[in-house]
C-alpha positions as CSV (number, residue, x, y, z in Angstrom):
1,X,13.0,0.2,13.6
2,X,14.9,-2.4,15.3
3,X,14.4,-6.0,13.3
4,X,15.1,-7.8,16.7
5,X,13.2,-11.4,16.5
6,X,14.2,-12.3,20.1
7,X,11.5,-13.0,22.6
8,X,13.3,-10.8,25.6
9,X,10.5,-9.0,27.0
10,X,12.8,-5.5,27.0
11,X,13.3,-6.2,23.3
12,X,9.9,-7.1,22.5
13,X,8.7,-3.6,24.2
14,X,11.4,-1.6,22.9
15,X,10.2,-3.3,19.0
16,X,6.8,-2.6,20.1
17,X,7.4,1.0,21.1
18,X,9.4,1.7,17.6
19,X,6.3,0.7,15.5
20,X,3.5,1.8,17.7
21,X,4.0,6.0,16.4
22,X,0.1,7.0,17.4
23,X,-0.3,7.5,21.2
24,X,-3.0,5.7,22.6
25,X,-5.9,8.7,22.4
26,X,-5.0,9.4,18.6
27,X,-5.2,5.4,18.3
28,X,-8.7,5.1,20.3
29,X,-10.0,7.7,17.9
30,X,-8.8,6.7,14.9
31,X,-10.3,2.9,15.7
32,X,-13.6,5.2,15.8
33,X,-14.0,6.1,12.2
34,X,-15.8,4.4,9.6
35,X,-12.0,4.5,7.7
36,X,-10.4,2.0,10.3
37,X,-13.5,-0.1,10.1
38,X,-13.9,-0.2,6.5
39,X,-10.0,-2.0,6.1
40,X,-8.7,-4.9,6.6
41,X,-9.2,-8.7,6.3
42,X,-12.9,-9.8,8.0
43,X,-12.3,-12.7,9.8
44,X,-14.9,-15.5,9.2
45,X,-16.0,-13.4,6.2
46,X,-17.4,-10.2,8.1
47,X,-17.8,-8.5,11.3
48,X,-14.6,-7.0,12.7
49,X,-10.9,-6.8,11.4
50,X,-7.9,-8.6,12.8
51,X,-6.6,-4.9,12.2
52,X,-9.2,-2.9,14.1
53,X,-9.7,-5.9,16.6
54,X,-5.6,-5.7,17.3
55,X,-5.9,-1.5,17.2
56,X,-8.5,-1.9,20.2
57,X,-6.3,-4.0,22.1
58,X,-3.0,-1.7,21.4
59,X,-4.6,1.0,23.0
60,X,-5.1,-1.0,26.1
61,X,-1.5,-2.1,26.0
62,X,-0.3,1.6,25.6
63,X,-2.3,2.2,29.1
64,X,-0.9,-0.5,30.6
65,X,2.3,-0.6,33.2
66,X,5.1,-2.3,31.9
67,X,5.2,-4.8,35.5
68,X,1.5,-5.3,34.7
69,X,2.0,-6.7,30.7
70,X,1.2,-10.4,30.6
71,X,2.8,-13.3,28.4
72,X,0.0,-12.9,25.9
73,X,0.3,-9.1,26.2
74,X,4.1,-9.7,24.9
75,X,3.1,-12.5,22.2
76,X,0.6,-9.3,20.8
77,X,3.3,-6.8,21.4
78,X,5.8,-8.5,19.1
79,X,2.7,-9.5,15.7
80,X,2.2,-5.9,16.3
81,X,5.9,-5.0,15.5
82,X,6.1,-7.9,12.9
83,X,3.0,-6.7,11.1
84,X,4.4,-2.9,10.8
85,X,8.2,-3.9,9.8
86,X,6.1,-5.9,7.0
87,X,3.7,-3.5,5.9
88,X,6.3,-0.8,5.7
89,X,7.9,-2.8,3.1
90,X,5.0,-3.2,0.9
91,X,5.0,0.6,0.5
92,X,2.9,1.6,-2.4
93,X,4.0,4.6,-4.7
94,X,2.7,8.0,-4.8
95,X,0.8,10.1,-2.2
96,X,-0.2,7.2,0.5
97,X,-2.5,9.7,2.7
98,X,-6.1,8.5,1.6
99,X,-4.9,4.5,0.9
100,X,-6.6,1.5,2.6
101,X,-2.4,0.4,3.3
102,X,-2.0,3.4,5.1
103,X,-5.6,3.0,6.8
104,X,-4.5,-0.8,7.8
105,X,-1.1,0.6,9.5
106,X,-3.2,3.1,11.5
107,X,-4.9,0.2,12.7
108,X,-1.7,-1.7,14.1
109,X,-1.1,1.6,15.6
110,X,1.5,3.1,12.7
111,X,0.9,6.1,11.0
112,X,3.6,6.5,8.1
113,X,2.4,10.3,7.7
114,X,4.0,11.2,10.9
């Protein structure tokens, strides 16, 4: 995965491309199941995820034309491939199927099984 902090767009979608491994049907399902919803820091102390919340809105950006990506689409693109390089690095020991950090990758659009 490219560590690229620049803020050209072709870089930002080529960083966001390298992270995002789950195309945007496995992601839609996985964002589904009670495991996506159950990981994660709550904002405001419940409700939704910033994970599942920013899985929701990667599957959108996986459907949408690269001419049609706004500035904002970009500024999510590049947390998205900040967030994965991160997590990745936090990697916990042992089998990492069934973990809530694995869970929390799935939600940014990263499976490390694949």
């Amino acid at each position: 995965m490219s560590e690229n902090t620049g803020n050209d767009a072709d870089d930002i979608r080529r960083d966001f491309h390298d992270a995002v491994n789950m195309t945007a049907s496995e992601l839609s399902a996985w964002v589904d199941t009670d495991d996506s919803k159950a990981v994660g820091q709550k904002k405001d102390g419940g409700g939704e995820s910033t994970g599942h919340e920013s899985g929701r809105r990667i599957v959108e950006l996986l459907r949408t034309k690269k001419d049609d990506l706004s500035d904002d689409d970009l500024t999510h693109m590049k947390k998205v491939a900040g967030y994965v390089s991160r997590h990745l690095a936090q990697r916990p020991s042992g089998d990492v199927t069934d973990t809530p950090w694995r869970y929390s990758l799935m939600n940014w659009g990263h499976d490390p099984e694949k």
